[in-house]
C-alpha distance (Angstrom), angle and dihedral (degrees) to the residues before:
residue distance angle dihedral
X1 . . .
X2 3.72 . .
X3 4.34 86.2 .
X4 4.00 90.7 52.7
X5 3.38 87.5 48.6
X6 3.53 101.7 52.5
X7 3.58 89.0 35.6
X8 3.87 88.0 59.6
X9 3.41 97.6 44.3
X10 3.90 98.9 55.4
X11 3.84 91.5 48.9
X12 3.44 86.5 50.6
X13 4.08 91.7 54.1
X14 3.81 90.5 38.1
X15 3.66 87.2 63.9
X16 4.05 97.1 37.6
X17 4.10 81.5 58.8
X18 3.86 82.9 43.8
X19 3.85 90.1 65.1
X20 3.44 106.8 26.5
X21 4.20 79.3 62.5
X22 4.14 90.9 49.1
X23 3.47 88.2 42.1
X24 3.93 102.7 46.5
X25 4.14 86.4 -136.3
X26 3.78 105.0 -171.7
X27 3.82 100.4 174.0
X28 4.31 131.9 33.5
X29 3.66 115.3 -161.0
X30 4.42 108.8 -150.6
X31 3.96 103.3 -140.6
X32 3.48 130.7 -158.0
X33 3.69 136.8 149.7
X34 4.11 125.6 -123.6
X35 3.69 122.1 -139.7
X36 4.01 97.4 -59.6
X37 3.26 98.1 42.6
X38 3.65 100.7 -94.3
X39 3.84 119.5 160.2
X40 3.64 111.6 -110.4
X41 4.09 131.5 172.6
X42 3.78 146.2 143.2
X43 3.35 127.0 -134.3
X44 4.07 123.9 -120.2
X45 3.74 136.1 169.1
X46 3.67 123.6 -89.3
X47 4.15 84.9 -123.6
X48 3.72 83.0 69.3
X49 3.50 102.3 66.5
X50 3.44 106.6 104.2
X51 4.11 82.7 60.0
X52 3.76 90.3 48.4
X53 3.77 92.1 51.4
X54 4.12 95.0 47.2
X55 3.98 83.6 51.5
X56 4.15 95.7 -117.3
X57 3.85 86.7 136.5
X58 4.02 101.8 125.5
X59 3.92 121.9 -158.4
X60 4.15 134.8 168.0
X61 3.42 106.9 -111.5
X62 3.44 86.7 -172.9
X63 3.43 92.1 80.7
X64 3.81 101.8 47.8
X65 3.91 120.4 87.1
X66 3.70 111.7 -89.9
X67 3.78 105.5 -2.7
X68 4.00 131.9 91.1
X69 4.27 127.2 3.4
X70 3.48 107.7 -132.7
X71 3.58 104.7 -82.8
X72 3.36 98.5 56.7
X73 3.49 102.0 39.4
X74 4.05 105.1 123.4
X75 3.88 103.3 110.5
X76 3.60 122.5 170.5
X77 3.96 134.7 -142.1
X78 3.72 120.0 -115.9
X79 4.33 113.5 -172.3
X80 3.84 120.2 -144.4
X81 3.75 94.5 -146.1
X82 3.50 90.0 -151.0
X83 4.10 95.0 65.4
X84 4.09 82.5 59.8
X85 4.23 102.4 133.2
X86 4.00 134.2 153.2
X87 3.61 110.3 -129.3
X88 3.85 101.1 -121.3
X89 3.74 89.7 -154.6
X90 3.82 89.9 61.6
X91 4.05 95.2 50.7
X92 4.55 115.1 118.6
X93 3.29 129.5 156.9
X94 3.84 104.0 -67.1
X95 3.46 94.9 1.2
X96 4.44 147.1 81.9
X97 3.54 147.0 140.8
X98 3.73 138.6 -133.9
X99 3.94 147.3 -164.0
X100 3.52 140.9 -150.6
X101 3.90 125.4 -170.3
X102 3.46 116.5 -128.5
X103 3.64 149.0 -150.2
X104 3.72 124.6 -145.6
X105 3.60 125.6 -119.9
X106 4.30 127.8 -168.2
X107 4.35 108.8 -129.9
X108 3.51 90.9 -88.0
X109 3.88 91.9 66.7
X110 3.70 91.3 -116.4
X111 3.83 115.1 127.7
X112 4.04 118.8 -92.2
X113 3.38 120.3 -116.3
X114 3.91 95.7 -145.9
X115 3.96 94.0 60.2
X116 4.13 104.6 92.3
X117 3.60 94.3 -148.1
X118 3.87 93.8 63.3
X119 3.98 81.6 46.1
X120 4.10 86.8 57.7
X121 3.96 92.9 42.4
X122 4.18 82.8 52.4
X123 3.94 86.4 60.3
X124 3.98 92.8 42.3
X125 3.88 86.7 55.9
X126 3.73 91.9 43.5
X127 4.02 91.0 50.3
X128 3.99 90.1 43.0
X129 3.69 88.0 50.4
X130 3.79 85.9 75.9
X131 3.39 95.9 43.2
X132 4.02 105.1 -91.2
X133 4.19 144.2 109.9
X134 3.50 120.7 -138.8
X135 4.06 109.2 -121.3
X136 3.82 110.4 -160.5
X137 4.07 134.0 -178.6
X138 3.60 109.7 -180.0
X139 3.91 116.2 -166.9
X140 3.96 111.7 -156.2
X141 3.48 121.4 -172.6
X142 3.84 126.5 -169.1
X143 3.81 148.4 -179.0
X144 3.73 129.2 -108.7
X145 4.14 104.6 -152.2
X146 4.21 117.8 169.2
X147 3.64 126.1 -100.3
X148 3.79 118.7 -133.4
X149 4.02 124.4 -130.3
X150 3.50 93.9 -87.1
X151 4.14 92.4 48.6
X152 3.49 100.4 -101.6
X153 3.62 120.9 140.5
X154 4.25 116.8 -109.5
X155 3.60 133.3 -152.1
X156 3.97 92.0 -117.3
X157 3.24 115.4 107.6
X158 3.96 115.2 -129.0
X159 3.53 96.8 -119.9
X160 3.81 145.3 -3.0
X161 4.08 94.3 -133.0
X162 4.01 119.3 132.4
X163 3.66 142.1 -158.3
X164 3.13 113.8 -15.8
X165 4.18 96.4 -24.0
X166 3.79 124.7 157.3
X167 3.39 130.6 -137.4
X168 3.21 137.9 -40.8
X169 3.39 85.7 47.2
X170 3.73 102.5 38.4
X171 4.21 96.6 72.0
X172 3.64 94.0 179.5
X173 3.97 97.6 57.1
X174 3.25 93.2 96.9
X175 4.12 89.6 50.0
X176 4.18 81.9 57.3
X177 3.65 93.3 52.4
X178 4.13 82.7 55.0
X179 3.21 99.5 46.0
X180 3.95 90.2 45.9
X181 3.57 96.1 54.9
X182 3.89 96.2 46.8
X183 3.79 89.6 48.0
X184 3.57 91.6 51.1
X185 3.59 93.2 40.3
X186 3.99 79.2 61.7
X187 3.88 93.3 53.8
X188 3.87 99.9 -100.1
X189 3.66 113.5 138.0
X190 3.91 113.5 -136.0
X191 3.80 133.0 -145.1
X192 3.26 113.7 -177.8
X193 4.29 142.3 -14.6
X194 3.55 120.5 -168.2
X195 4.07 129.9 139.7
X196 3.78 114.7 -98.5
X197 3.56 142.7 -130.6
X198 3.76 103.9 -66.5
X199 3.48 131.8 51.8
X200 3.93 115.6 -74.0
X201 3.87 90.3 -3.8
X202 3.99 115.4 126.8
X203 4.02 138.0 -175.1
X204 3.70 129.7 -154.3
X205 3.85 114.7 -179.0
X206 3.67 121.6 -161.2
X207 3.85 125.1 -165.3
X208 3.33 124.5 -74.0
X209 4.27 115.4 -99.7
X210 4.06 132.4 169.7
X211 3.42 109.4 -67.6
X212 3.58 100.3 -96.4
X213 4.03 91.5 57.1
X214 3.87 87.6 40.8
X215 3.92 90.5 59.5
X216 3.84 94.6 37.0
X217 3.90 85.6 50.2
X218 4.15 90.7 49.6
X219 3.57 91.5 49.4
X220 3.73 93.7 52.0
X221 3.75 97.3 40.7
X222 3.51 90.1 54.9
X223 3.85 89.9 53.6
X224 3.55 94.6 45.2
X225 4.01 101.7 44.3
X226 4.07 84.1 48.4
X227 3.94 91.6 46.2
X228 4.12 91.0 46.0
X229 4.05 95.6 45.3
X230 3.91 83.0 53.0
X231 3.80 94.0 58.0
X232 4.15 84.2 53.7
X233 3.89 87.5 52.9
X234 3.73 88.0 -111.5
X235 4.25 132.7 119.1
X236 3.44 118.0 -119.9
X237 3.89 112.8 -153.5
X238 3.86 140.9 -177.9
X239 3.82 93.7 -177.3
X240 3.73 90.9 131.6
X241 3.52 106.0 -135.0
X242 3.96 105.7 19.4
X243 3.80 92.8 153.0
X244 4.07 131.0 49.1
X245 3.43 122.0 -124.5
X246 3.65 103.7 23.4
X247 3.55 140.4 77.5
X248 4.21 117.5 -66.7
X249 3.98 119.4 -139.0
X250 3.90 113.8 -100.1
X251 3.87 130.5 -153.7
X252 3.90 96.8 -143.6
X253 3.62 111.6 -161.5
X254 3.68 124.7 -141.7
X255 3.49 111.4 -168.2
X256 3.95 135.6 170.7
X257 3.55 137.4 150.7
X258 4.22 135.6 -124.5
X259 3.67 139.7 -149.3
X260 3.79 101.8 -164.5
X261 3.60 105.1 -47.6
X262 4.17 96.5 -27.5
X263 3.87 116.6 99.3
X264 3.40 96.6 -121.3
X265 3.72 86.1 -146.7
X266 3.91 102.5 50.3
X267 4.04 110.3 91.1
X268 4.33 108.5 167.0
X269 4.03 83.7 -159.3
X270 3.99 101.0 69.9
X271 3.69 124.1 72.9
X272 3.45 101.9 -111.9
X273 4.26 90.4 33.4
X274 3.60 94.3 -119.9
X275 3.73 121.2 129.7
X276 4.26 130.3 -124.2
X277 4.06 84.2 -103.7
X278 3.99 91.4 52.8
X279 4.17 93.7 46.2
X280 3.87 85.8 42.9
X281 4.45 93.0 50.7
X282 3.76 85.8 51.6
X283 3.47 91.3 49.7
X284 3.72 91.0 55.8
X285 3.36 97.8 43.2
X286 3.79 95.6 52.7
X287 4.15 92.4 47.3
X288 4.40 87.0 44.8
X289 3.66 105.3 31.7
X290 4.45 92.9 86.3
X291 3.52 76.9 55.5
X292 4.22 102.1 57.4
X293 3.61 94.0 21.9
X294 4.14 87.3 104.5
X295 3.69 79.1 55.5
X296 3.70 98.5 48.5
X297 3.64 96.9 37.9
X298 4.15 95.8 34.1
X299 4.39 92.1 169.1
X300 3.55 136.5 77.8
X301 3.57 85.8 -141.2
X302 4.02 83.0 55.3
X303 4.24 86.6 72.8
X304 4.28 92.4 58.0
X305 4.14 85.5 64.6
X306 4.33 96.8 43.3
X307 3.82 86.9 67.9
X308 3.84 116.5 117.9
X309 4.31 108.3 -103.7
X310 3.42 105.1 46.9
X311 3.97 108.8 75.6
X312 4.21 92.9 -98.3
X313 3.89 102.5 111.1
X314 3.34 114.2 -141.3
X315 3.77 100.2 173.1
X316 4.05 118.0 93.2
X317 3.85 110.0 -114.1
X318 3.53 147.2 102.1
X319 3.56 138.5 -126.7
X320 3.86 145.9 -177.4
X321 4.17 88.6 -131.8
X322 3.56 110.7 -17.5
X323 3.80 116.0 121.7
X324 3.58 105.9 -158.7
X325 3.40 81.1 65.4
X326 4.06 123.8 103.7
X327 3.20 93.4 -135.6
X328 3.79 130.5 33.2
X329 4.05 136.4 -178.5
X330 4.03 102.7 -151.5
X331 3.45 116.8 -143.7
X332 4.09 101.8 -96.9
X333 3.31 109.4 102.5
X334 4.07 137.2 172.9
X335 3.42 100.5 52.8
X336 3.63 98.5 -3.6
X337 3.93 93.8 59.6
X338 3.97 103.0 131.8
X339 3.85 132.5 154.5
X340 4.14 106.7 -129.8
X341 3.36 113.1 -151.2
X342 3.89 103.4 -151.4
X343 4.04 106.4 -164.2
X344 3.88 105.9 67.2
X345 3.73 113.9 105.1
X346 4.19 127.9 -152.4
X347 3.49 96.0 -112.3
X348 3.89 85.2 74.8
X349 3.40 126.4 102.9
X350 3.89 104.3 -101.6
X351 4.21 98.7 -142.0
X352 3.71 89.9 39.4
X353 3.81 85.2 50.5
X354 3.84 100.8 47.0
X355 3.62 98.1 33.9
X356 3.76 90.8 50.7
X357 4.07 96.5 56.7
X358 3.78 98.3 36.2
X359 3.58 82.5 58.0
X360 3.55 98.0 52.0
X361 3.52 90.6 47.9
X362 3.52 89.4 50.5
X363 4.12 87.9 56.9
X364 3.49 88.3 52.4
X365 4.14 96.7 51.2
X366 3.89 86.0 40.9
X367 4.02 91.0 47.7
X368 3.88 89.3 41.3
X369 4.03 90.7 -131.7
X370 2.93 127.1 -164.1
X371 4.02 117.9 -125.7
X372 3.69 110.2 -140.2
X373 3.31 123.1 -129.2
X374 3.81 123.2 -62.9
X375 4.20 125.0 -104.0
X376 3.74 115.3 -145.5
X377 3.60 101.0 170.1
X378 3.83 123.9 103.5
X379 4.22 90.9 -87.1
X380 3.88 86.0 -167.8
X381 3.92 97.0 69.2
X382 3.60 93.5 44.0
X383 3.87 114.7 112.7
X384 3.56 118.1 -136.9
X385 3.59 97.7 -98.6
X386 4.28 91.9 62.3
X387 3.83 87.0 46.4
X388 3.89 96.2 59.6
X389 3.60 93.1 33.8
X390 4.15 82.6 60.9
X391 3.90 95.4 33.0
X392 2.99 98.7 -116.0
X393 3.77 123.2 159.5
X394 3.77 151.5 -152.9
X395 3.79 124.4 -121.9
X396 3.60 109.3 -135.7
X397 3.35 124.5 -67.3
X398 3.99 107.4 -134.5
X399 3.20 140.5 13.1
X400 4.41 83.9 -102.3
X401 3.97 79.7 63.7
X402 3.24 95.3 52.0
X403 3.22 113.1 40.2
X404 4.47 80.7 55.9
X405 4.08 87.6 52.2
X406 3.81 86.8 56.5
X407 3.73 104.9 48.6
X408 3.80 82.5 41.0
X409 3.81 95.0 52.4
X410 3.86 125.6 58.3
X411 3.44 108.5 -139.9
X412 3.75 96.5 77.7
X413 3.99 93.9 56.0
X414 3.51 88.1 37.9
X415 4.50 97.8 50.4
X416 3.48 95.8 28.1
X417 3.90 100.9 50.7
X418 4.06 124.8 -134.1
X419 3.63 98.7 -78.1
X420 4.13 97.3 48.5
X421 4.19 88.2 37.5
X422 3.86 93.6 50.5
X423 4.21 93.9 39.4
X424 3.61 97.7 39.7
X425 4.24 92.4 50.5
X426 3.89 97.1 38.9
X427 4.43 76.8 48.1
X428 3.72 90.2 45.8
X429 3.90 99.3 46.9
X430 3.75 93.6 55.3
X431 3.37 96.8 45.6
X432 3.97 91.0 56.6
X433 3.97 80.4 47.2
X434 3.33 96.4 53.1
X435 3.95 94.3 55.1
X436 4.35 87.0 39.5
X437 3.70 87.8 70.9
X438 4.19 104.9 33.0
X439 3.55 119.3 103.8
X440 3.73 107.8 -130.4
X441 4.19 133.9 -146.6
X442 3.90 87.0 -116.8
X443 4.52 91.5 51.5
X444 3.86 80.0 43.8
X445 3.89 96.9 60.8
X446 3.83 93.1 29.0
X447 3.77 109.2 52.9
X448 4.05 102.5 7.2
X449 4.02 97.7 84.2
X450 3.79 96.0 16.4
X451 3.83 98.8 63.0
């Protein structure tokens, strides 16, 4: 195993060097993300690369949210070769740039326990350890605001379009056709582009990927739709709910797992084709997801979309096709049988995210639980009454909520491992403190000439 490896890995630099000689690259920025999923890197020398590939790239962790105290703060930079990509929007005559996303290692080369995306590969072991992959298709939706003539970003929204409208109305089409060619450019595969529900809000899916490559991929797209809107004068965000009163954006997650090249959750005999495995992952993820929903849903600003009326369910259930369900199975099935878990938003950290429900539906194929039953009534016009009399549940309703429902649950200590649990609370907490005590624009016009 060690050979293939090795093997694999130095065709896979051979052809890296192959490019970055077609491409003239000059400059390769080392990526990785800190504790919320932010985009990080540093910026070496394509003469360097030999270094970069060995992993002698030194940073201070120290200084990046959520990882080393002071005196342990030398952190080193480990490529995936695989994540290699020019960045089409740096190519001139003669000259490019490229990336790689990176994992972070401690000085003895072994992997660090405050990087998320060794806390996702944990979870991909875990799952493989009974004999599955993780499948993932994240769906990431955004807002296009204005930037002002100094660069700063606006409150106006960049266009006025709606579901599914064309131009003229849709203003940022031409944005999506940007960001699709850069993307693809970077070896992503797209599905679909089209402008969403609420005024200057967009979606670009991408195909699905193991859920490594599906978090790698989130973490660039994000990067690259923010860096292409830029170029337009505009402000790409995934806040998800940077405007009252109309729908937020939504990172739906579609999740299923493989044995080999079987969905482990497809079975042609059951009514609704899905297998014992698939009832039992919904199971789990209904019983955990209270528990990881801080994780999921990481803002304050996160608990202004999971309201009832604006497409985010916030109601536990499950359904074959229902959407104010929390979790739906879309119609696809065969090899496109996947459970989509409907309440994460984009703002999350994407290896939190999928690590956290793969391993509550893990729990719940482990446990063998039972799913109950599914709800295919409109949830959202239920009164409170029909909701209890079906069981039915609320996720919680702030961050303050959550962040309780996760130090009461276990499967945040237990996925996200000490350091990540204990940094990503203590982070949590005083971010919830920090918006207890501000005075905000609606106190302001409320209370200030009233009382």
């Amino acid at each position: 195993m060690a050979v293939s490896n090795l093997s694999a890995s130095t065709t896979a630099l051979d052809q890296i060097k192959q490019t970055i000689n077609e491409k003239s690259v000059e400059l390769l920025h080392l990526q990785f993300v800190d504790i919320e999923g932010i985009l990080k890197h540093v910026t070496v020398t394509v003469e360097q690369l030999e270094d970069v590939v060995e992993g002698k790239m030194m940073f201070d962790g120290s200084s990046i949210t959520g990882f080393s105290p002071i005196n342990k703060s030398d952190l080193y930079l480990q490529p995936d070769l695989s994540t290699f990509a020019v960045l089409p929007w740096t190519v001139e005559a003669g000259y490019s740039e490229a990336r790689f996303l990176c994992s972070v290692a401690n000085p003895d080369g072994t992997p660090y326990e405050g990087d998320t995306r060794n806390v996702l590969k944990k979870t991909v072991e875990r799952a493989a350890d009974k004999g599955y992959t993780i499948s993932v298709g994240p769906e990431l939706e955004f807002f296009l605001f204005k930037n002002d003539d100094n660069g700063y970003t606006t409150q106006e929204l960049a266009d006025k379009a709606g579901y599914f409208e064309p131009s003229p109305h849709d203003l940022g089409e031409r944005v999506r056709l940007e960001i699709y060619r850069a993307l693809k450019a970077m070896g992503f595969t797209i599905e679909a582009s089209h402008h969403e529900v609420a005024e200057g809000q967009h979606e670009i899916n991408f195909k699905y990927g193991d859920a490594l490559t599906a978090a790698d991929r989130s973490t660039t797209y994000k990067w690259v739709v923010k860096t292409i809107a830029k170029k337009f004068g505009l402000h790409a965000t995934f806040m998800p709910k940077p405007v009252f009163g109309i729908n937020g954006s939504g990172m739906h997650v579609n999740m299923s797992f493989f044995k080999g090249n079987e969905n482990a959750f497809f079975d042609p005999s059951d009514e609704l084709q899905l297998s014992k495995e698939a009832y039992q992952f919904i199971a789990g993820v209904l019983e955990n997801v209270k528990s990881f929903t801080a994780v999921t849903n990481p803002l304050v600003n996160s608990y202004k979309r999971l309201v009832p009326g604006y497409e985010a369910p916030v109601y536990l259930a499950w359904s074959a096709s229902n959407r104010s369900a929390l979790i739906r199975i879309p119609a696809k099935k065969g090899l496109a049988t996947r459970v989509e878990l409907r309440c994460p938003d984009p703002a999350a950290n994407p290896y939190l995210t999928f690590a956290v429900i793969a391993a509550a539906g893990l729990d719940g194929i482990e446990k063998e639980l039972e799913a109950p039953a599914p709800v295919n009534e409109d949830i959202f016009h239920m009164d409170d009454e029909e909701r209890a009399f079906k069981g039915i549940t609320n996720l919680p309703g702030s961050l303050e909520e959550a962040i309780k429902e996760l130090e009461a649950g276990e499967i945040g200590a237990k996925t996200l491992g000490e350091h990540v649990y204990t940094e990503f609370v203590a982070l949590k907490k005083s971010e919830w403190d920090r918006y207890r005590i501000a005075i905000s624009s609606w106190e302001i016009e409320n209370y200030h000439s009233k009382f």
